[in-house]
Every structure is written in C-alpha cells, then in structure tokens.
Backbone as CSV, one residue per row, in Angstrom:
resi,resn,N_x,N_y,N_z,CA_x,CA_y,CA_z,C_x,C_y,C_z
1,UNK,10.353,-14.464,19.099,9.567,-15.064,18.038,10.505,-15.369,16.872
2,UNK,10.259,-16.883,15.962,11.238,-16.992,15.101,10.501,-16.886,14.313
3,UNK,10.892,-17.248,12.521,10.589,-17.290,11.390,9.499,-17.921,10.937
4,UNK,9.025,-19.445,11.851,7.954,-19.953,11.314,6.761,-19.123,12.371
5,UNK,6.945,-19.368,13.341,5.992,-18.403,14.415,5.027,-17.167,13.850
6,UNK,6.443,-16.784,13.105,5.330,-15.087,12.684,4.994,-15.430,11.385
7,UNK,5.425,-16.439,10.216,4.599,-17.023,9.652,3.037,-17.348,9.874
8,UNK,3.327,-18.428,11.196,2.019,-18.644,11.319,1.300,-17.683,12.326
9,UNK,1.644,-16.878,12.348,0.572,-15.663,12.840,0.248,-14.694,12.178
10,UNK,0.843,-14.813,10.979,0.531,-14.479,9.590,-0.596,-14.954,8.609
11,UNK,-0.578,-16.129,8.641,-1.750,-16.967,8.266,-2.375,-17.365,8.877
12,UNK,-2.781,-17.050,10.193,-3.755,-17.178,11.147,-4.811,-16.014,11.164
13,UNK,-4.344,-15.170,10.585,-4.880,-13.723,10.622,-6.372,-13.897,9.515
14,UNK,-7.825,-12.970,9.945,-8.603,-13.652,9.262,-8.603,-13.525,7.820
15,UNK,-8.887,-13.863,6.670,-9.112,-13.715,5.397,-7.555,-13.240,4.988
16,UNK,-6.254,-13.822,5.601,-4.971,-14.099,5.312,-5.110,-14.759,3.596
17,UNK,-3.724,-14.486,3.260,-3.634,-15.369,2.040,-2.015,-15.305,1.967
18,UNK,-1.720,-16.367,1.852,-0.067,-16.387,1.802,0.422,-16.677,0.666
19,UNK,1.003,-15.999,-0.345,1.502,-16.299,-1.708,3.085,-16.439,-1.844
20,UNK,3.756,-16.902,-2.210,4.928,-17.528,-2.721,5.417,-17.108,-4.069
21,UNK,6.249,-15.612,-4.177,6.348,-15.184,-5.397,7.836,-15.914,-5.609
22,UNK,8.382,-16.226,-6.739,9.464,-16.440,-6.947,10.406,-15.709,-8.053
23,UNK,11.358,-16.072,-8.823,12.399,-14.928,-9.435,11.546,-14.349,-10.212
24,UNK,11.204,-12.516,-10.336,12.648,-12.244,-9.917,12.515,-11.596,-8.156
25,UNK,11.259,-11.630,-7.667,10.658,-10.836,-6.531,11.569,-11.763,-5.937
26,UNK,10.920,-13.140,-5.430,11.691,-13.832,-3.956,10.990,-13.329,-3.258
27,UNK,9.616,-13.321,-2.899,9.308,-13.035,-1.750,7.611,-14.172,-1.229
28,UNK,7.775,-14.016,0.165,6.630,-14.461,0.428,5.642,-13.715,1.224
29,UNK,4.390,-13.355,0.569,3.188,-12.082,0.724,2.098,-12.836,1.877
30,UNK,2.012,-11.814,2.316,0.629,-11.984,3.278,-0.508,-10.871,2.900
31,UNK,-1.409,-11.095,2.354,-2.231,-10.323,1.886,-3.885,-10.819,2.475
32,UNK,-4.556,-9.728,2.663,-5.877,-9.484,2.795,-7.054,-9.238,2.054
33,UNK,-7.856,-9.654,1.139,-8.611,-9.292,0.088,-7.842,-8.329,-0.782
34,UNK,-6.387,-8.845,-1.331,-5.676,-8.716,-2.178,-4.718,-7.486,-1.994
35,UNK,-4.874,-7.059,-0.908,-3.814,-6.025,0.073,-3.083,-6.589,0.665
36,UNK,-1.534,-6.098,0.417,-0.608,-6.655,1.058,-0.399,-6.059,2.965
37,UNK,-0.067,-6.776,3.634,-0.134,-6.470,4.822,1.204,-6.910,5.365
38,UNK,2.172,-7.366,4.873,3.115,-8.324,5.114,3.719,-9.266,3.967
39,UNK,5.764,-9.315,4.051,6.378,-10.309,3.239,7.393,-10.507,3.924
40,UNK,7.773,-11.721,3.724,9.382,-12.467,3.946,10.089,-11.875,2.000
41,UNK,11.726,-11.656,2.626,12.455,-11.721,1.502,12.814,-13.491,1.657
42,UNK,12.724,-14.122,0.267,13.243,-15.657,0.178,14.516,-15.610,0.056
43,UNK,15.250,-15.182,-0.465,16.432,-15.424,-1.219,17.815,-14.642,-0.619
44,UNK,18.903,-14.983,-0.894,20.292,-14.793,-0.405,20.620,-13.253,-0.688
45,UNK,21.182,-11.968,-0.684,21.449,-12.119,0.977,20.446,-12.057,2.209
46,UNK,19.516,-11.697,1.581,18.471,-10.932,2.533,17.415,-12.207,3.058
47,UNK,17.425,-13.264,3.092,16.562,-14.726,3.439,16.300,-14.176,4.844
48,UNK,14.643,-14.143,4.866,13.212,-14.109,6.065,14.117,-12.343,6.697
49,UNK,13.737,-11.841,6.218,14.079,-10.451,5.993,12.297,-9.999,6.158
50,UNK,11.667,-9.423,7.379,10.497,-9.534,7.215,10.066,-7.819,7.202
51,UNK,9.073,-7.231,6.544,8.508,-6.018,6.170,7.081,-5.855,6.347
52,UNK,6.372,-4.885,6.580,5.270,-4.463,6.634,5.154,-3.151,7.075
53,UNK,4.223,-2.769,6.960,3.803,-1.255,7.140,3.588,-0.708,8.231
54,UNK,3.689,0.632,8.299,3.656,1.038,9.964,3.265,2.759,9.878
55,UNK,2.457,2.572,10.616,1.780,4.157,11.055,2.615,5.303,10.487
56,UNK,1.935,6.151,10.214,3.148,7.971,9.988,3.712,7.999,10.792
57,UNK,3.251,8.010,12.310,3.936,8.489,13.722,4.868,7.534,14.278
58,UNK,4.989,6.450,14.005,5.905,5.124,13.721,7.381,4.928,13.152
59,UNK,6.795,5.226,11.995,7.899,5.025,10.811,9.403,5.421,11.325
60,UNK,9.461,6.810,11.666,10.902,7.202,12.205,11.396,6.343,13.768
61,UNK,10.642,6.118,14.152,10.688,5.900,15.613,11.252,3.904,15.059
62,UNK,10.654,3.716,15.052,11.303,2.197,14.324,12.370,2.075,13.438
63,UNK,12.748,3.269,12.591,13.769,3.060,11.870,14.969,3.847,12.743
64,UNK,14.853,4.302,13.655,15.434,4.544,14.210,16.120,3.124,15.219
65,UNK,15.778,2.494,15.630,15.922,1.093,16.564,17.248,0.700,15.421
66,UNK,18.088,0.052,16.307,18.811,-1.262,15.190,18.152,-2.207,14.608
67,UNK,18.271,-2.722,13.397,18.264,-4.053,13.011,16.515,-3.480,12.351
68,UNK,16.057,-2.850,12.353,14.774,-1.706,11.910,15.476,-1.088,10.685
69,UNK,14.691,-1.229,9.090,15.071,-0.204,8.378,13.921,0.219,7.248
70,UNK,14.310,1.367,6.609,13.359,1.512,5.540,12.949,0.385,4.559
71,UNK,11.985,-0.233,4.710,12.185,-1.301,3.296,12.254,-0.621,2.129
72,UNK,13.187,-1.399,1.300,13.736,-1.433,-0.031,12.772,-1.190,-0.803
73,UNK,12.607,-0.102,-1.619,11.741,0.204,-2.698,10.165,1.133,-2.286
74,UNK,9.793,0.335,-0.471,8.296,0.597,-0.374,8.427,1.647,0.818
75,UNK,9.930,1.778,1.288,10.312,2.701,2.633,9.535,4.297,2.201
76,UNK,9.359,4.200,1.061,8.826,6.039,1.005,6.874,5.693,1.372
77,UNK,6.424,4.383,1.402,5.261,4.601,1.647,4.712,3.661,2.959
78,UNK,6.282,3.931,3.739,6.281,4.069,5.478,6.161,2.202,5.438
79,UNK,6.858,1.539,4.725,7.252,-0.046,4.854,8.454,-0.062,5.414
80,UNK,8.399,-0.788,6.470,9.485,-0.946,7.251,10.285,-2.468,7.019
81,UNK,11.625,-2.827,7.505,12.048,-4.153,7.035,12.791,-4.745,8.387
82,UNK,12.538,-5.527,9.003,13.059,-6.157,10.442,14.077,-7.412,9.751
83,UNK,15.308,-6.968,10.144,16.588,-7.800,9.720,16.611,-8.902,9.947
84,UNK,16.084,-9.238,11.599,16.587,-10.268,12.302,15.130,-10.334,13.081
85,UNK,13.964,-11.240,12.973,12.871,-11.013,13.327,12.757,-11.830,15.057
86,UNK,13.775,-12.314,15.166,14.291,-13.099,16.311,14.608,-11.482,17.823
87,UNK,15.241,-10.596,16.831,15.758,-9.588,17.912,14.506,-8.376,18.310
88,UNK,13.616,-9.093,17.997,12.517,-8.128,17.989,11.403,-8.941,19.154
89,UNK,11.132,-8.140,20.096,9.986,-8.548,21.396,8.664,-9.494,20.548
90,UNK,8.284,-10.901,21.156,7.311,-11.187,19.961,5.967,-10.303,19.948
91,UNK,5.752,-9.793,20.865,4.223,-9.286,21.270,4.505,-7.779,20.709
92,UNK,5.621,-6.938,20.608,5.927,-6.044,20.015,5.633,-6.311,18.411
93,UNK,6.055,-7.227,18.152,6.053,-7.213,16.544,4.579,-7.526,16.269
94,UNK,3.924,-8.631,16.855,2.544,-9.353,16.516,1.493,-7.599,16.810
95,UNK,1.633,-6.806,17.473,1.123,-5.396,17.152,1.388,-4.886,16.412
96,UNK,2.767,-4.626,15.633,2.448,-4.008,14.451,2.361,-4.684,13.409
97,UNK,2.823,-5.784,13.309,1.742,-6.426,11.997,0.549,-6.655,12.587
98,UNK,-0.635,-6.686,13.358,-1.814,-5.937,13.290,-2.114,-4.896,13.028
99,UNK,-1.525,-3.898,13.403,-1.753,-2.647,12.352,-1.417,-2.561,11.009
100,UNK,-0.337,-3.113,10.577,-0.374,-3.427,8.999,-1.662,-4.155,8.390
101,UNK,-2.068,-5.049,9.114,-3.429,-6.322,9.251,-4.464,-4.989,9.021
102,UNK,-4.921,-4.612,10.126,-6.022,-3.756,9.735,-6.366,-2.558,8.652
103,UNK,-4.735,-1.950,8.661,-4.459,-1.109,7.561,-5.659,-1.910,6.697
104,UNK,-4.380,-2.656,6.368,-4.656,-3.117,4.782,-6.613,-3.422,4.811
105,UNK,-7.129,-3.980,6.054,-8.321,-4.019,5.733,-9.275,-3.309,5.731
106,UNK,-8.942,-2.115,6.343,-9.701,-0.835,5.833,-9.713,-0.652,4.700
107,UNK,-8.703,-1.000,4.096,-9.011,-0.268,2.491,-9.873,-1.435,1.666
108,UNK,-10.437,-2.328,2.148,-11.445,-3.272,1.329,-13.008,-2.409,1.706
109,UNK,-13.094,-2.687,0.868,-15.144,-2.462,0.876,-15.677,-3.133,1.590
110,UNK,-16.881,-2.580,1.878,-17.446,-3.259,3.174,-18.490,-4.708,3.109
111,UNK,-18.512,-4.543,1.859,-18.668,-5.829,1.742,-17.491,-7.199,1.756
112,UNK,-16.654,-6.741,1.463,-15.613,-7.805,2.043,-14.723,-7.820,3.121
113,UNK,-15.119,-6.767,3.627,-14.779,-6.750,5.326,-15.989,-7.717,5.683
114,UNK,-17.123,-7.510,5.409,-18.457,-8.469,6.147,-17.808,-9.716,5.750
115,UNK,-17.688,-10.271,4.561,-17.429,-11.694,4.014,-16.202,-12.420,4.694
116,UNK,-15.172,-11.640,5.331,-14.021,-11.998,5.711,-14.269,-12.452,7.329
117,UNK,-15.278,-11.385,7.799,-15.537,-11.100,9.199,-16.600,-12.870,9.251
118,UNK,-17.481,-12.636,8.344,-18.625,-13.567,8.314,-17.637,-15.347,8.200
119,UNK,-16.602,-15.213,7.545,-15.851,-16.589,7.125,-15.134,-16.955,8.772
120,UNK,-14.500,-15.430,9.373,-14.348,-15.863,11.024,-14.909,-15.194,11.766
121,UNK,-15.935,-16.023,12.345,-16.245,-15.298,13.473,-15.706,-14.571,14.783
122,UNK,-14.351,-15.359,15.012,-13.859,-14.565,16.496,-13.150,-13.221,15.816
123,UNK,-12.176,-12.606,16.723,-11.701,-11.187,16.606,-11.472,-10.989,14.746
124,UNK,-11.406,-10.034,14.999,-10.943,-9.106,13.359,-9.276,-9.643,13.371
125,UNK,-8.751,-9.196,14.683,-6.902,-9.488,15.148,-6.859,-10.261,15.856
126,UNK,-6.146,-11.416,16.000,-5.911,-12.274,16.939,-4.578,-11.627,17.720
C-alpha cells in the first residue's frame, strides 16, 4: 500500500474528516467527530511519515518491528509512527488503523455515533 491508497482509506472511513494543518505542525489529520484517529507528517525530514494509535497489548509488539516507532510526542499515549508505509503488509496496516478508527469512535456519544452511522449506512469499518 502507498501514500495515496491509505489516504484514501482514510477518508473513506465513515464520518472521516481530513484536515491539512500547516507550520508549525505539518501535518495531515484524520479525525472522527473531532477525534483524531490518524496523521501524515507533511514536511522534510519526516514527509508521509504515517501514525496512529494502537492497542496496550500492541504497542511494544509493533515498536518492536523495523521501520515501527514510538510517535514523536504522542508515543507515551501508545501512538505509533510507520516510516515507510510502503514496507508495511496493506491489509496489516488497514486493521490497525481500524482500530485507531473505532478507538477514536467510542469515545463520541452516542448520539454521534447514531448520526455518523445514520450519514453511512454500510459497515462502521470498511
């Protein structure tokens, strides 16, 4: 899987929102009723440098892999950062950013789990 791919399986995801922060962040967010679930780093050295969150029982086990590391700043609250999103299995990765995906949407109220669910009807995860 390359860079635009998991983009767009990023914004395919339901009640996705893709934001475009620029200096001094550089990054581009995938968020869920205003929960982040997912970002690209934009900028030099680190350009499509991709991160998201990953289970307790996870976290070591992935940072353990090459080219797998703590993300910068959010690694203490189990954000992980994939170097090279190319060296990574695509169906491996598209699972755990679904679990980052759902994470993040558990923590919305249930009324905007309904509103998100109600805007798509097919799966919660594609």
């Amino acid at each position: 899987m390359d860079v635009a791919a998991l983009k767009r399986h990023c914004r395919a995801l339901p009640g996705s929102v893709e934001t475009l922060y620029g200096e001094p962040s550089n990054i581009l967010v995938y968020e869920v009723g205003g929960k982040r679930f997912a970002y690209f780093k934009t900028s030099e050295p680190e350009r499509w440098r991709f991160s998201f969150k990953v289970a307790p029982e996870r976290f070591l086990e992935l940072t353990d892999q090459p080219g797998i590391k703590p993300a910068r700043w959010l690694g203490k609250h189990r954000w992980v950062t994939v170097v090279d999103v190319s060296s990574v299995p695509g169906a491996y990765l598209k699972d755990l950013v679904a679990w980052s995906y759902r994470h993040a949407l558990a923590k919305l109220t249930r009324r905007q789990r309904e509103a998100i669910a109600a805007a798509d009807p097919g799966d919660a995860v594609r």
